[in-house]
C-alpha positions in Angstrom: 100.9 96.1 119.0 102.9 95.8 115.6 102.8 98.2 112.9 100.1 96.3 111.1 97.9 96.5 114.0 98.2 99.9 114.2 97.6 100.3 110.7 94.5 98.2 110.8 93.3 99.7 114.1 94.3 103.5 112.3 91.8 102.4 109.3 89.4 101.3 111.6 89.0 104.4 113.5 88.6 106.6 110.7 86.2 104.7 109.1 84.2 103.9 112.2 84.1 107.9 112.5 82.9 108.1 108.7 86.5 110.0 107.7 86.8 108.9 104.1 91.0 108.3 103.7 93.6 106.4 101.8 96.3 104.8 102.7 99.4 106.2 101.1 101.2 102.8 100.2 103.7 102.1 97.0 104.2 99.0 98.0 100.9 97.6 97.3 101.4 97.9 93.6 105.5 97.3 93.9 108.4 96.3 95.5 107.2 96.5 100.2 110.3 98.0 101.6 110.5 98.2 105.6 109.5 101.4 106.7 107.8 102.1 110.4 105.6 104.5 109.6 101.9 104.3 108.5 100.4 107.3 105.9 97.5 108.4 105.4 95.2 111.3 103.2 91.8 111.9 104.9 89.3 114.4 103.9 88.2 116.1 107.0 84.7 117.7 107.1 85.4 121.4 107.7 82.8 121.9 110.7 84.4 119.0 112.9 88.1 119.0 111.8 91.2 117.2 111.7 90.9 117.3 115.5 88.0 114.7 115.6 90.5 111.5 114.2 93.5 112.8 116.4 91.5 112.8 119.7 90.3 109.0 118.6 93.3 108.1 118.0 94.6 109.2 121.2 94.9 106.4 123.0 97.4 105.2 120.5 99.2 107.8 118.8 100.7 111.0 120.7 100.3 113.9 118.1 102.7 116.7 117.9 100.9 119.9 119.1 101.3 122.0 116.1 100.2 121.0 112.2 103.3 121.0 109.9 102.8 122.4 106.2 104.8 119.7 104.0 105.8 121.4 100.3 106.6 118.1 99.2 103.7 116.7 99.6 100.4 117.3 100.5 100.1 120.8 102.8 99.2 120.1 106.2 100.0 117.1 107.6 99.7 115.7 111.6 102.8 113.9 112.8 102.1 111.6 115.8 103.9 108.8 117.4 102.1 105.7 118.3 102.0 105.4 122.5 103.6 101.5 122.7 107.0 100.3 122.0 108.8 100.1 119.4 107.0 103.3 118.6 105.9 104.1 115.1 105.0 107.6 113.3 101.7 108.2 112.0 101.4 110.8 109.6 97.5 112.2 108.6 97.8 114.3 105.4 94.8 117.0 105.1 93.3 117.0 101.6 93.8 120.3 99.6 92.8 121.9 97.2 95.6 120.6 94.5 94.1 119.0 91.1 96.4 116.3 91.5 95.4 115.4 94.5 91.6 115.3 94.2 92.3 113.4 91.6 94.1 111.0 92.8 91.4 110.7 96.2 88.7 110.8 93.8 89.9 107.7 91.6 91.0 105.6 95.3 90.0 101.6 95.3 89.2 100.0 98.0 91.7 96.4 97.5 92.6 93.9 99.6 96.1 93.8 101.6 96.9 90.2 102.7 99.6 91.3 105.0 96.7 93.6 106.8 93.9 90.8 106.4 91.9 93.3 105.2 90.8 95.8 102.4 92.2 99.3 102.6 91.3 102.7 100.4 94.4 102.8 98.0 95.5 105.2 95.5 95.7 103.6 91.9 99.0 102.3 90.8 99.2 104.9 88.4 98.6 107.9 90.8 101.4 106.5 92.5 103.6 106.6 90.1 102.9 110.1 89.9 103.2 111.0 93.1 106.6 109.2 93.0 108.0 111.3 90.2 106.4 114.4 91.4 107.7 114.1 94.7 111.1 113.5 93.7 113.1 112.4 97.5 115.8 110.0 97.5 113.7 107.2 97.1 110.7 108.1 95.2 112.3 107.5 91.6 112.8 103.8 92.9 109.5 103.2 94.0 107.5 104.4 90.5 110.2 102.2 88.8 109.6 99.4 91.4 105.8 100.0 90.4 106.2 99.9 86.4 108.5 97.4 86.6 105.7 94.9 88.9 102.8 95.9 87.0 104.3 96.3 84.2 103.8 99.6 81.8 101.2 97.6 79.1 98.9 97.1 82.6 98.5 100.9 83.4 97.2 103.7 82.2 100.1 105.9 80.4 98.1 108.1 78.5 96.8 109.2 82.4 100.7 109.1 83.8 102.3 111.1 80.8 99.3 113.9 81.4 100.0 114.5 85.0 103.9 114.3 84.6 103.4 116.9 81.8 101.4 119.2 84.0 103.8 118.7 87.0 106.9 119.6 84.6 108.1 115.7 85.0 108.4 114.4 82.1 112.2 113.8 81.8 111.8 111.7 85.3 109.2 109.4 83.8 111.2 109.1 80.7 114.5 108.4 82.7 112.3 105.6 84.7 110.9 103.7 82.1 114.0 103.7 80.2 115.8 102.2 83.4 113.0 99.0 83.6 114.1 96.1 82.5 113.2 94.2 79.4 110.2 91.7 80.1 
């Protein structure tokens, strides 16, 4: 199984089990860069728990015993390991309660992916370039400029990307971005 069977076979099992989730993917709106590892926010109902996806999946990804609480990004999130070689990681991200974040789960599309064959729940581009700038790693800046720069700034909503980068104190980063894009 490659990665994008996983994927697929990820999405299908959490949609088959009614888990309402999104994909966490910048490179559906930029620049794909190789990565071996599949991300995704679900919103778990209380009552049954994040333990209802991870025994599905369990015939193809081994999860670590123990939830790990990720400052960076989105609280509690599940790191598993798919079962086949090569193996791949598989990260489930628990919704919380951050403003941000509902926000960004609330205003997910459903689009197609042609290298998937299939339509997946994805952010906006926009809450990706947030998250991008908010998150700040090594290659985060690169990924919201690889976003602008594809969809281009005149496509997307700033007035809703300069709000959230003012709340999250990120302002500068944005500015520093678009400043770096290069003339169209």
């Amino acid at each position: 199984m490659n990665l994008n069977e996983l994927a697929c076979a990820v999405f299908n099992i959490a949609e088959s089990l009614g888990i309402p989730h999104m994909a966490v993917a910048a490179g559906a709106y930029g620049i794909p860069r190789a990565t071996k590892d599949i991300d995704l926010l679900v919103s778990i109902d209380p009552k049954k728990g994040i333990r209802q996806l991870m025994d599905a999946l369990g015939e193809l990804i081994e999860f670590e015993p123990q939830a790990q609480f990720d400052t960076i990004t989105w609280g509690r999130r599940h790191v598993g390991t798919s079962v086949f070689s090569p193996p791949y990681k598989v990260e489930l991200f628990e919704m919380f309660d951050d403003p941000f974040v509902v926000s960004e789960f609330t205003r997910r599309t459903i689009s197609f992916v042609p290298i998937l064959n299939r339509n997946v729940w994805l952010p906006t581009a926009e809450d990706v370039v947030i998250r991008k700038i908010r998150w700040g790693r090594s290659k985060d800046p690169d990924d919201a400029r690889d976003v602008l720069a594809v969809q281009g700034p005149e496509t997307l909503d700033t007035l809703y990307i300069e709000k959230w980068c003012a709340i999250h104190g990120t302002t500068q980063r944005l500015e520093t971005i678009i400043e770096s894009l290069p003339p169209i």
